[in-house]
MIKE-521585 format. One line per field, with one value per residue (C-alpha): residue in three letters; y, x, z. Coordinates in steps of 0.5 Angstrom, whole numbers, plus 500, padded with zeros to 3 digits. Each point is the difference from the previous one (the first is absolute). Layout:
! MIKE-521585
resn: c(ala, ...)
v: c(Y, ...)
u: c(X, ...)
w: c(Z, ...)
***
This chain:
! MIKE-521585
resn: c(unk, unk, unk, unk, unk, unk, unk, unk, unk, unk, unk, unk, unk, unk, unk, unk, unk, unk, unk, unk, unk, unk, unk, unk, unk, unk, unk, unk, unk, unk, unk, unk, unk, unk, unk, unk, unk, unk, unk, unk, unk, unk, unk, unk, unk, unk, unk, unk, unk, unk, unk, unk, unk, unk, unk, unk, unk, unk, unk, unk, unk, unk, unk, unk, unk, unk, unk, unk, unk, unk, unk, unk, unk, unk, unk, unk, unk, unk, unk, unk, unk, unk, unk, unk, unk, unk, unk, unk, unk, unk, unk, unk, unk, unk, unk, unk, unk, unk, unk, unk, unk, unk, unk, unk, unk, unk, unk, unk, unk, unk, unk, unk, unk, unk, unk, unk, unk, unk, unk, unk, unk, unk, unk, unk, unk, unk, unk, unk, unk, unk, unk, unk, unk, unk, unk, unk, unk, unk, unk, unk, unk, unk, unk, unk, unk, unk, unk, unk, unk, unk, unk, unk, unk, unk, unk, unk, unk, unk, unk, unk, unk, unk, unk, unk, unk, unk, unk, unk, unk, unk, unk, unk, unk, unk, unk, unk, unk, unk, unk, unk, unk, unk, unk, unk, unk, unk, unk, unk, unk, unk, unk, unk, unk, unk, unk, unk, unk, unk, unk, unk, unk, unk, unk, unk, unk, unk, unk, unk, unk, unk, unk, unk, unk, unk, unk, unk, unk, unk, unk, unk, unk, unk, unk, unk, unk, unk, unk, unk, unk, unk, unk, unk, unk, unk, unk, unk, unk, unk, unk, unk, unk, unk, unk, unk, unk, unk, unk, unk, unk, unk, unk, unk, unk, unk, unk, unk, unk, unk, unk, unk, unk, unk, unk, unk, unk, unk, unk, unk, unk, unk, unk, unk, unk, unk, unk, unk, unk, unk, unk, unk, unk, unk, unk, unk, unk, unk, unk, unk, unk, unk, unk, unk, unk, unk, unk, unk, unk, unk, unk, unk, unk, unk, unk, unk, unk, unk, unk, unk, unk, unk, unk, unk, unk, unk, unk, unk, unk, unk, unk, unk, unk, unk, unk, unk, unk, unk, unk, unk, unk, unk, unk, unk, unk, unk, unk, unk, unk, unk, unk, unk, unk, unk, unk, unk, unk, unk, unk, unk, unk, unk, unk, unk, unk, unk, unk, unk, unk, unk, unk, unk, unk, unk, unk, unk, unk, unk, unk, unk, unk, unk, unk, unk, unk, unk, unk, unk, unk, unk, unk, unk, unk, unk, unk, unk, unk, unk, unk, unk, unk, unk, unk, unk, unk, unk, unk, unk, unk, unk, unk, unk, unk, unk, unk, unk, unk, unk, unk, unk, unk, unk, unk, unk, unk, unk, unk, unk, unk, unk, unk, unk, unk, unk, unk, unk, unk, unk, unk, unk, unk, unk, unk, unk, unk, unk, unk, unk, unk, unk, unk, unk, unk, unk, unk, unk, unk, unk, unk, unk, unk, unk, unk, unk, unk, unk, unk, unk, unk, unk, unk, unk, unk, unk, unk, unk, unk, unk, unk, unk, unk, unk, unk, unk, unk, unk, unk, unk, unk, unk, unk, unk, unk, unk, unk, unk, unk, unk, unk, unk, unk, unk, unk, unk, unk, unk, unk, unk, unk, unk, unk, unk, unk, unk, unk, unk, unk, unk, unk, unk, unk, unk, unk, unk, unk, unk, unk, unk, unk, unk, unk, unk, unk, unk, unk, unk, unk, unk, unk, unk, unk, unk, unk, unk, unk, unk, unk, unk, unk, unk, unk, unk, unk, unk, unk, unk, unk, unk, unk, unk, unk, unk, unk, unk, unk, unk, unk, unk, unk, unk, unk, unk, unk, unk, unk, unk, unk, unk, unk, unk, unk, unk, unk, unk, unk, unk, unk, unk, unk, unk, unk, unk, unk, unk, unk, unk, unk, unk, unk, unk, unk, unk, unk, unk, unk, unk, unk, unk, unk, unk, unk, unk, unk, unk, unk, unk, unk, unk, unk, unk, unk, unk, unk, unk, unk, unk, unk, unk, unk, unk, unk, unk, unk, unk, unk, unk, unk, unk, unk, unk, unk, unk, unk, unk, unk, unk, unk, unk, unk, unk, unk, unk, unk, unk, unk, unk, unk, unk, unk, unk, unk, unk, unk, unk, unk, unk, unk, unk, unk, unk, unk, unk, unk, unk, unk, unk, unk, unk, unk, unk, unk, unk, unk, unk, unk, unk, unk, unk, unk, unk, unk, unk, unk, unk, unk, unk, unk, unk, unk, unk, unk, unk, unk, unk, unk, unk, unk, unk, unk, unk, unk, unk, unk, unk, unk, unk, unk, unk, unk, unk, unk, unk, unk, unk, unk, unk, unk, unk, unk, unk, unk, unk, unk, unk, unk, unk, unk, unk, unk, unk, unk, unk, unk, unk, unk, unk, unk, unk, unk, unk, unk, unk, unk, unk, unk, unk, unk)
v: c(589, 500, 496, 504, 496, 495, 499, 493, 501, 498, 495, 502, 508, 499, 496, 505, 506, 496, 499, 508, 502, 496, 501, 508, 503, 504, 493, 498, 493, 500, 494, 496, 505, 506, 499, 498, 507, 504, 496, 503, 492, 499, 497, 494, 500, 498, 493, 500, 504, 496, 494, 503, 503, 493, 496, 506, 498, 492, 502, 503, 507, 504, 499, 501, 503, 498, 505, 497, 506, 499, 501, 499, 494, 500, 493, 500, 503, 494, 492, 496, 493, 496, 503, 496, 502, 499, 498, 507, 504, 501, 496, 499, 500, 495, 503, 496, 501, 498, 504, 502, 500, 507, 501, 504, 503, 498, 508, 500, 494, 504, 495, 495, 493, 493, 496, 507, 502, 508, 505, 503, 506, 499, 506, 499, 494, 498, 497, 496, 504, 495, 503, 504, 501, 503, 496, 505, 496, 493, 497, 492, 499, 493, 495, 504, 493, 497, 495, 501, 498, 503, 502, 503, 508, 501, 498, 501, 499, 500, 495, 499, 498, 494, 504, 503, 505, 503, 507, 499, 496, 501, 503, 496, 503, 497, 500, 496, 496, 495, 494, 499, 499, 501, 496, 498, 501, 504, 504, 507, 505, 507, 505, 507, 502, 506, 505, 500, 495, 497, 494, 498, 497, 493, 495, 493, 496, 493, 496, 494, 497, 501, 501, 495, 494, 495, 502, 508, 501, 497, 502, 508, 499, 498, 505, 505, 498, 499, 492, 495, 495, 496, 498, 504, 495, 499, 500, 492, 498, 502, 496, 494, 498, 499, 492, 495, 498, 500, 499, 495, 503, 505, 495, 496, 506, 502, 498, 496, 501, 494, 498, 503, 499, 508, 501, 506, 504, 504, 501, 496, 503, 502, 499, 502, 497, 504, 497, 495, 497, 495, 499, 496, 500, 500, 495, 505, 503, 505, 501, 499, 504, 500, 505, 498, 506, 499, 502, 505, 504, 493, 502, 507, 504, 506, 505, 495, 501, 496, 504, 507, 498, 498, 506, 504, 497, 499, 495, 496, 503, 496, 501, 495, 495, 501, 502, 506, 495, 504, 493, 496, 494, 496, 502, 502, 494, 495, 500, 504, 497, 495, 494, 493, 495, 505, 502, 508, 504, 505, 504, 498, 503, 495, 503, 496, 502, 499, 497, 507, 501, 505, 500, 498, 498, 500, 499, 500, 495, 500, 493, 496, 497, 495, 503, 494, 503, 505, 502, 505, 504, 496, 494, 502, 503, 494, 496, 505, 502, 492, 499, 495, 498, 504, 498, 498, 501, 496, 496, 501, 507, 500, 501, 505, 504, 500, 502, 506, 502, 499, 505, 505, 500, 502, 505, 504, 501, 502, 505, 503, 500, 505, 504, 498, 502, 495, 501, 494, 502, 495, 502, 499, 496, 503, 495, 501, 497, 496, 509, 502, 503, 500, 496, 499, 502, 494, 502, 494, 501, 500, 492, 498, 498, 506, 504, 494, 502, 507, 500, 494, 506, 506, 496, 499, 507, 503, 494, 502, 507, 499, 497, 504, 507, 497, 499, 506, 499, 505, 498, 501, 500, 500, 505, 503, 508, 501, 503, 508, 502, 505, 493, 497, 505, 500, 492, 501, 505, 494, 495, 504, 501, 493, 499, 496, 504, 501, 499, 503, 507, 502, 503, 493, 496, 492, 494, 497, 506, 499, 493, 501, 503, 495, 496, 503, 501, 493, 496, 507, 501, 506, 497, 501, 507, 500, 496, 505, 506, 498, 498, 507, 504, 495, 502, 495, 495, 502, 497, 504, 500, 502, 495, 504, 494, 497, 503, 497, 493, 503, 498, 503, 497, 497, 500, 495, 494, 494, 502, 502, 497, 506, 506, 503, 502, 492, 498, 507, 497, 493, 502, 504, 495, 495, 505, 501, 492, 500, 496, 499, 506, 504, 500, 506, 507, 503, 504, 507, 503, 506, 494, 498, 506, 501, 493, 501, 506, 497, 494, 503, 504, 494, 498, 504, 501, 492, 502, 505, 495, 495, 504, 504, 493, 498, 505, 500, 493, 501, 507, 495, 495, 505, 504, 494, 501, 507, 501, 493, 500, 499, 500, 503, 504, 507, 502, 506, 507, 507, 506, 498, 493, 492, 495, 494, 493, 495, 494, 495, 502, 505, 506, 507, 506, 506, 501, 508, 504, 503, 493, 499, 503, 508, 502, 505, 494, 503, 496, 499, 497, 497, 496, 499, 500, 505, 503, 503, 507, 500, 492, 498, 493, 499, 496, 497, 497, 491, 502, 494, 503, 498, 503, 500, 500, 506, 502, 496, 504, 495, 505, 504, 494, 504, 496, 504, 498, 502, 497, 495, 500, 494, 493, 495, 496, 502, 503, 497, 504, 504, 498, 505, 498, 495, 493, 497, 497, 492, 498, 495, 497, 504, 502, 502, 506, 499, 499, 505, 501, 498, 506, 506, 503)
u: c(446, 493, 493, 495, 493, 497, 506, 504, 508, 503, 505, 505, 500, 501, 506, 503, 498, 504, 506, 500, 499, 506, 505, 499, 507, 496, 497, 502, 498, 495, 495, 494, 496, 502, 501, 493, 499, 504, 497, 493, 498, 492, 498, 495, 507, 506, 498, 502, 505, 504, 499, 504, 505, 500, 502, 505, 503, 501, 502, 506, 497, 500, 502, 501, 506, 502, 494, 495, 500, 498, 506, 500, 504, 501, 499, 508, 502, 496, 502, 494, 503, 501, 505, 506, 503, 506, 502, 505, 493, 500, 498, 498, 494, 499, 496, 493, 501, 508, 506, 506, 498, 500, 504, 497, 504, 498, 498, 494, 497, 495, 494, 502, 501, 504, 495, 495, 498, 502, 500, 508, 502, 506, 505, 508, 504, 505, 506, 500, 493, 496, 494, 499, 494, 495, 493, 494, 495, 498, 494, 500, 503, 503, 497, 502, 502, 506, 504, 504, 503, 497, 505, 498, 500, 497, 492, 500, 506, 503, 498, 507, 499, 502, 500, 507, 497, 497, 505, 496, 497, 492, 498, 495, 496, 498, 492, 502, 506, 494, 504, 505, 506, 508, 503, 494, 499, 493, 495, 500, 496, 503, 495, 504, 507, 503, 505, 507, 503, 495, 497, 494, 494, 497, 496, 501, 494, 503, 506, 503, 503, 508, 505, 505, 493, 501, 496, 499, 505, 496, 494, 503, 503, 495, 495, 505, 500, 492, 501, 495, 502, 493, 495, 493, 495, 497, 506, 501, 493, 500, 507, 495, 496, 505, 501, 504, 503, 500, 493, 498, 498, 506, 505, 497, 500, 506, 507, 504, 508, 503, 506, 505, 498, 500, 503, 501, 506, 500, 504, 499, 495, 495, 493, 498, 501, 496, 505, 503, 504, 503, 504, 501, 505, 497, 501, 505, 503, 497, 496, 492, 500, 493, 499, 493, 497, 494, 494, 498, 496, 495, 498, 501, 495, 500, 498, 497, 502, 507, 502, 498, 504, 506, 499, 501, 506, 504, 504, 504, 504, 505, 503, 506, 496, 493, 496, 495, 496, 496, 495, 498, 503, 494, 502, 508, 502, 494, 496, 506, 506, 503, 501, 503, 495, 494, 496, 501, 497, 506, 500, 505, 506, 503, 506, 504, 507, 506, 507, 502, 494, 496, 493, 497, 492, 496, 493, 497, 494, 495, 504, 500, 506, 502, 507, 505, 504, 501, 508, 504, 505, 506, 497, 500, 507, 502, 497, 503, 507, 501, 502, 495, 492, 497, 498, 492, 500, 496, 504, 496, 501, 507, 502, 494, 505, 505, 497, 497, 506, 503, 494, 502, 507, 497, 495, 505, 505, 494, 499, 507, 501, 494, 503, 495, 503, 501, 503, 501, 500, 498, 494, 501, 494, 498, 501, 494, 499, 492, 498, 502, 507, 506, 505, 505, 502, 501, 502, 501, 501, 495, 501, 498, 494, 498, 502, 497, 493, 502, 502, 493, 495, 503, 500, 493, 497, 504, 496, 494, 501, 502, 494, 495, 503, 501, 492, 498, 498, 500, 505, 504, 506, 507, 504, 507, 503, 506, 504, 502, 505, 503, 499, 504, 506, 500, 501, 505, 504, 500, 502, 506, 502, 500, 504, 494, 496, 493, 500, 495, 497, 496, 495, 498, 503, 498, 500, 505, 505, 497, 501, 507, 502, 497, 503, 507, 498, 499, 506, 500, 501, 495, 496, 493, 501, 501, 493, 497, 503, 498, 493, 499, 502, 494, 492, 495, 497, 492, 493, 498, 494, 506, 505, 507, 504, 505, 507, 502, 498, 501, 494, 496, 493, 499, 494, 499, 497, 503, 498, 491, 500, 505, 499, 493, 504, 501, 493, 498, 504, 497, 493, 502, 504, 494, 495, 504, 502, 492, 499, 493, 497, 496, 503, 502, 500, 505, 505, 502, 507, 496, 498, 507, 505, 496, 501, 508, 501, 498, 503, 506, 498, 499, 506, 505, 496, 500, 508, 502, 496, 504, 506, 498, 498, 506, 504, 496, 502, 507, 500, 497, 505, 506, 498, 502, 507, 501, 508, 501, 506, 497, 504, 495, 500, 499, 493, 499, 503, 498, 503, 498, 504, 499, 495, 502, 496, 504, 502, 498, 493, 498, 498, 502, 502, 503, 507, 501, 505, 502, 502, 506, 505, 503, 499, 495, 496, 497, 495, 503, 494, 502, 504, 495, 505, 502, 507, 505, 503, 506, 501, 497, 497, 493, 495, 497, 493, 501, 507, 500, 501, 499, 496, 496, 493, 500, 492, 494, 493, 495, 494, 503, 504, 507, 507, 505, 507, 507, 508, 504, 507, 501, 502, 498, 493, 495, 500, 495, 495, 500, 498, 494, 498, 493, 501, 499, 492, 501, 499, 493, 498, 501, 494, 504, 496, 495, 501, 500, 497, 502, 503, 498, 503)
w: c(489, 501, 497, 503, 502, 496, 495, 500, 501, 495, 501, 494, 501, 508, 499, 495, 505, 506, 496, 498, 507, 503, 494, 501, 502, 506, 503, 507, 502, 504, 504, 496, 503, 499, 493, 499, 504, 494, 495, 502, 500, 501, 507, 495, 494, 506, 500, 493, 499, 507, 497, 493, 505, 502, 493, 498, 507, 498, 493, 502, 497, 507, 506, 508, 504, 506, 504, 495, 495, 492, 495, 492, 500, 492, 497, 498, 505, 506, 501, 503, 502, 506, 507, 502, 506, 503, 506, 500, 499, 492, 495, 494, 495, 494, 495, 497, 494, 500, 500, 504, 507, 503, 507, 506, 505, 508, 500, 494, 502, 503, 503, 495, 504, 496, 495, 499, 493, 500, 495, 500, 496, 497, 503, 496, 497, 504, 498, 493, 498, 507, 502, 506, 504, 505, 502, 499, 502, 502, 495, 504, 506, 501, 506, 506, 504, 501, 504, 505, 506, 506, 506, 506, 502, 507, 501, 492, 494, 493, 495, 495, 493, 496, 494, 500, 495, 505, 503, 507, 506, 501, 507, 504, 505, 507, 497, 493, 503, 501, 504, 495, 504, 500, 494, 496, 493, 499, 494, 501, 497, 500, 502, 500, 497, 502, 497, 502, 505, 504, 498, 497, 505, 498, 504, 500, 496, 501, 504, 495, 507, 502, 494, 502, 501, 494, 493, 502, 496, 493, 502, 501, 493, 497, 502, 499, 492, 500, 499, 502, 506, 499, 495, 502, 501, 493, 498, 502, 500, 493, 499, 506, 494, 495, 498, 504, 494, 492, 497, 496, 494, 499, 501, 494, 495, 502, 497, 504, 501, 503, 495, 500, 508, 504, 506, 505, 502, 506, 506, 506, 503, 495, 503, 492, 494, 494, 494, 498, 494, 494, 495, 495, 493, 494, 495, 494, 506, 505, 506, 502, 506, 504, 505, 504, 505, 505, 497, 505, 494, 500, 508, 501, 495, 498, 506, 504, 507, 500, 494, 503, 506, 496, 496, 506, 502, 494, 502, 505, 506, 502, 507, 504, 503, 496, 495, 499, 493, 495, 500, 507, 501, 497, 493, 502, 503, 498, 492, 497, 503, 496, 504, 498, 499, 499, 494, 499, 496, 496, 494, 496, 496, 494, 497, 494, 500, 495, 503, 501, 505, 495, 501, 493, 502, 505, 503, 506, 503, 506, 503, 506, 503, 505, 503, 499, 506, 505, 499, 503, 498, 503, 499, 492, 500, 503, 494, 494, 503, 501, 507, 502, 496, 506, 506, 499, 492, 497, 494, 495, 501, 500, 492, 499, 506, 496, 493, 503, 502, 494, 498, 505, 497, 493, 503, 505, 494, 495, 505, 502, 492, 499, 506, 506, 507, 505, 507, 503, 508, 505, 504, 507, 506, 506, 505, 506, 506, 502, 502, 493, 504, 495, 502, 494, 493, 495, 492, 495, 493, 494, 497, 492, 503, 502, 494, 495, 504, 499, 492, 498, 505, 495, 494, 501, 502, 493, 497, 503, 499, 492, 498, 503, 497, 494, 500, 502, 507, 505, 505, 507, 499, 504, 498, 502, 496, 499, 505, 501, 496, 507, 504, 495, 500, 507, 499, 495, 505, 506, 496, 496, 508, 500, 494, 496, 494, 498, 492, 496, 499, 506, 496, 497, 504, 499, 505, 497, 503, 507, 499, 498, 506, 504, 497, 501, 508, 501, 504, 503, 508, 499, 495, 504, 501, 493, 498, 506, 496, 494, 502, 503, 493, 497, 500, 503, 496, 501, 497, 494, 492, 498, 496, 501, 500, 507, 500, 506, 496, 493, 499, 495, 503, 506, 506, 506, 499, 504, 507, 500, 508, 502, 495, 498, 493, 499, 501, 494, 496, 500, 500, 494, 496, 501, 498, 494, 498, 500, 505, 504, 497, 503, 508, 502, 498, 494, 503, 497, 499, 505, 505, 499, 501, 507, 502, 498, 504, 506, 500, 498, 508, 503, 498, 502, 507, 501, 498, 505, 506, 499, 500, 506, 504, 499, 502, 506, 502, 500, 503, 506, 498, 502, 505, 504, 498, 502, 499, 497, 493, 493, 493, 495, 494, 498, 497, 499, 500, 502, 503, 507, 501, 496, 500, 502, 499, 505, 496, 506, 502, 493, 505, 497, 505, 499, 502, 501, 497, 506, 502, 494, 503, 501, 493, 496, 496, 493, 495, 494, 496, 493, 505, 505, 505, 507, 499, 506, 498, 504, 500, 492, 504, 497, 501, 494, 498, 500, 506, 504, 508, 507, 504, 508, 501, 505, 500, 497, 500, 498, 499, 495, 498, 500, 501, 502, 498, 503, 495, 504, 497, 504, 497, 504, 498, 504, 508, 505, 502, 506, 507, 500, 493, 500, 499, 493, 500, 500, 493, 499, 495, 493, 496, 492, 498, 494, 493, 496, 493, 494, 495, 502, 494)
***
């Protein structure tokens, strides 16, 4: 392929003439360079023609070999996604268009490293039709830093990763070690990596401080998952010039919400208080229900400084003891919390109900509220389940309570009617020390009052959700897909071994069969391994434009509406049902379904980051927890089931540790995975998903976060620890872990 001087190459013949040429039967892959050489490619045309070389890389449509040679992938043939490793060294590739995900054995990993966007050529299907690859080329590689612990090796050392996704340690020589010392927690960079087994070679960019040091442990996590610890500074100077209080004006042109009187319900440590509520029977029978939500729309205006800064976190992270907020203090705890006794700025949903809770008109106001009271959970539950009126509630707000439960009656039947899945599982408090140190465990049951905030905050983003569809308006909604019909016949299959049935066609399975089932669980001694099964043969609820109904509600729309302070996808949805109401005209921008769908795929990313922080935080605390209890006797329960041993979660601290199959007994163990359990060829004992056992702690790693377990057969309660083993951490004051939001469904 030549040009010749003087002559412009053309864009589309070249394309075609380097295709040609790499699909001829006789071509050998060979360097860039070299193909350039074949091609007969002009000195003044190889700026070009390389960077059509480059375009046809990142489309997929060629590709490099391991020695960097080019190859005709074939676009059918070629899969461009995001690498996820495994600790093990293969990994898989998440395709960005969708699809099944293909599976990279350790071998055709090539240079490809975890989180790298690759180019993989799909070489057979595996067992079920499942895709299997090689990676050809890398078309962005991922940040090459990570966080470890540093340990000494010599004048130099090794860094070992927090991730667990990756398969090894990363060599620090001497020169980069830059004063990191034996123990610490680091960044480090990897310059070099190497084929074969030896390490990757990194140099140390910043030490974070010793990994056992108070608040190392949030702040490696929260690196880790790309959040915010602090607000940039024109972040809180922007927040610095809002005002100390309602303004004058806006009080007097909004509408005020005062009878019935609004109260808060929270849990006794809430710090916020972002909305509020009231009841009052209607005259023919019926219910008024109010629901108040800061007005976080009137002081955060679009793309102005707080609200890009909250855009890019998308949501609240919740940890035990703290909390990383989507807004500073000033708007969180101050102007958008609903205090008692102070004039608030909310949006307000009003919904007219009959006696059997059918919602049958509803309206929506910019108001002000002053919060009659600030209620607890128990002080609530206390009033509506008749033990006492409640210590510190206000006479006069008693009866209200009472109808308000009565309220929650007629809404929680309604629902469970239409097939709504509810799983009533208590969440467990981390209890902390003043350093932010686990000390304990507490678990109380959900009470009527947090199930009555539960069925007034879903009844009021369905409203919501309802009213703007039905005028056309584009919308964020909260969105939840119908589960896997091979998920489901896996359920089906464990349940069966349980003696309960999953009813309905797998294919067309409604909410209410899933309902049913839980429904049959419930009493049961293994009820939460059920809901957690269950749970996992189910999609997760993401944020779309597009209205396909909620099948965990069984809601045919619904959005996020009740919590603007916490989640960005909130704050949207005020400003869009504002703008659609009419109210103040022309502030703001129109917002397209285009911006919109944009906005709805990144939150639902933040959210699931914010998800797996939580998750992994807490599992960091009572990795730390145990380790002072090397040896020590636990009742727990089995979890999970694989080939290689039981998962199982110990009952008094919520850790979970492996107990390895070899440590089950003299037997050959096989998994039977329609049964979920481990059962012995010679002896028939099995080990089953939801199996009560007793187990030791041997072993705790606290980096990898691994607990390692051993059976005890033995009846009696608990052994002490061992003479060698830590003395337990003296118990200081207890800080409970940090509320969570509401309805994350």
């Amino acid at each position: 392929m030549t040009t010749g001087k003087g002559r412009a190459l053309d864009g589309a013949a070249a394309r075609r003439a380097i295709l040609e040429y790499l699909r001829r039967p006789e071509y050998r892959p060979v360097p860039q360079r070299e193909l350039l050489h074949r091609l007969n490619i002009p000195g003044d045309d190889r700026p070009a023609v390389r960077r059509l070389l480059k375009e046809l890389l990142e489309e997929g449509i060629i590709a490099r070999t391991r020695g960097q040679r080019l190859v005709a992938a074939g676009e059918a043939e070629t899969v461009r996604g995001l690498l996820e490793m495994h600790a093990d060294g293969y990994g898989f590739v998440i395709p960005d268009g969708g699809g099944p995900h293909v599976f990279i054995p350790r071998r055709s990993v090539g240079d490809g490293r975890h989180r790298d966007t690759v180019a993989v050529r799909v070489t057979e299907r595996g067992k079920g039709n499942k895709p299997e690859g090689a990676i050809v080329s890398v078309l962005a590689q991922a940040d090459r830093r990570h966080l470890g612990v540093f340990r000494r090796r010599g004048r130099g050392g090794v860094v070992q990763p927090f991730d667990p996704s990756l398969p090894q340690a990363i060599a620090v020589p001497t020169p980069f070690r830059h004063g990191a010392k034996d123990g610490e927690a680091v960044s480090v960079e990897v310059m070099k990596t190497h084929e074969g087994a030896r390490l990757p070679e990194g140099k140390v960019i910043e030490v974070l401080g010793r990994v056992d040091a108070p608040g190392i442990d949030v702040m490696v996590v929260a690196r880790r998952h790309g959040l915010s610890l602090r607000f940039p500074g024109a972040v809180l100077d922007e927040a610095a010039r809002l005002p100390s209080r309602v303004p004058r004006g806006e009080a007097e042109s909004r509408e005020r919400f005062d009878d019935p009187p609004p109260v808060t319900i929270d849990g006794e440590t809430a710090q916020d208080f972002d909305d509020a509520v009231a009841v009052a029977e209607l005259p023919r029978g019926g219910f008024r229900l109010f629901v108040h939500i800061a007005d976080v729309a009137h002081f955060v205006a679009p793309d102005s400084v707080l609200d890009t800064e909250a855009r890019s976190r998308g949501t609240s992270v919740y940890f035990p003891g703290t909390v990383l907020p989507m807004f500073p203090e000033k708007l969180s705890n101050d102007l958008c919390s609903l205090r008692p006794g102070r004039d608030r700025l909310v949006q307000s949903a009003v919904l007219d109900l009959d006696r059997n809770g059918a919602v049958r008109k509803v309206r929506f106001a910019d108001g002000i509220i002053r919060s009659a009271a600030r209620l607890t959970y128990s002080q609530v539950a206390e009033v509506i389940e008749g033990k006492k009126r409640g210590q510190g509630v206000p006479g006069r707000i008693v009866p209200m309570l009472q109808v308000m439960d009565r309220l929650r009656g007629r809404l929680e039947k309604r629902r469970a009617d239409r097939g709504s899945i509810d799983f009533d599982l208590p969440e467990p408090e981390i209890l902390l020390d003043v350093e932010g140190m686990m000390t304990g465990v507490k678990i109380e049951p959900r009470n009527k009052a947090h199930r009555l905030i539960e069925e007034f905050m879903l009844a009021a983003n369905e409203a919501v959700a309802g009213w703007l569809e039905d005028r056309d308006t584009p919308c964020l909604y909260r969105v939840h897909e119908r589960p896997d019909p091979l998920k489901l016949e896996t359920l089906s299959e464990f349940v069966a071994g349980l003696g309960l049935r999953l009813k309905g066609e797998l294919e067309s399975m409604t909410p209410g069969g899933i309902r049913e089932l839980a429904e049959q669980a419930e009493g049961r001694p293994d009820y939460a391994v059920i809901t957690q099964m269950v749970l996992r043969s189910m999609k997760q609820a993401r944020y779309t434009t597009e209205n396909i109904g909620h099948f965990g509600l069984a809601a045919p729309v619904y959005c996020h509406f009740t919590s603007p302070i916490r989640r960005y996808p909130d704050l949207m949805v005020h400003r869009l049902l504002r703008a659609t109401r009419g109210v103040r005209k022309g502030k703001g921008k129109p917002v397209s379904s285009g911006d919109l769908e944009g906005l709805a795929e990144a939150c639902s990313t933040l959210e699931r980051s914010a998800e797996a922080a939580e998750r992994e935080l807490l599992a960091w605390k009572a990795i730390v927890f145990i380790k002072d209890r090397e040896g020590e006797i636990f009742d727990g329960v089995v979890v999970g089931v694989a080939k290689f041993g039981l998962f199982v979660r110990l009952t008094e601290t919520l850790v979970e540790g492996l107990l390895h199959v070899e440590k089950l007994g003299d037997d050959r163990f096989e998994f039977v995975a329609s049964r979920q359990e481990l059962r012995g060829r010679r002896t028939g004992r099995s080990y089953r998903l939801g199996q009560a056992l007793r187990v030791r702690v041997m072993k705790v790693d606290t980096i990898f976060r691994r607990v390692d377990l051993e059976r005890v057969v033995a009846t009696k309660r608990r052994t002490p620890p061992p003479a060698e083993a830590k003395p337990k951490p003296r118990r200081r004051r207890t800080a409970p872990r940090a509320p969570r939001q509401r309805g994350r469904r």
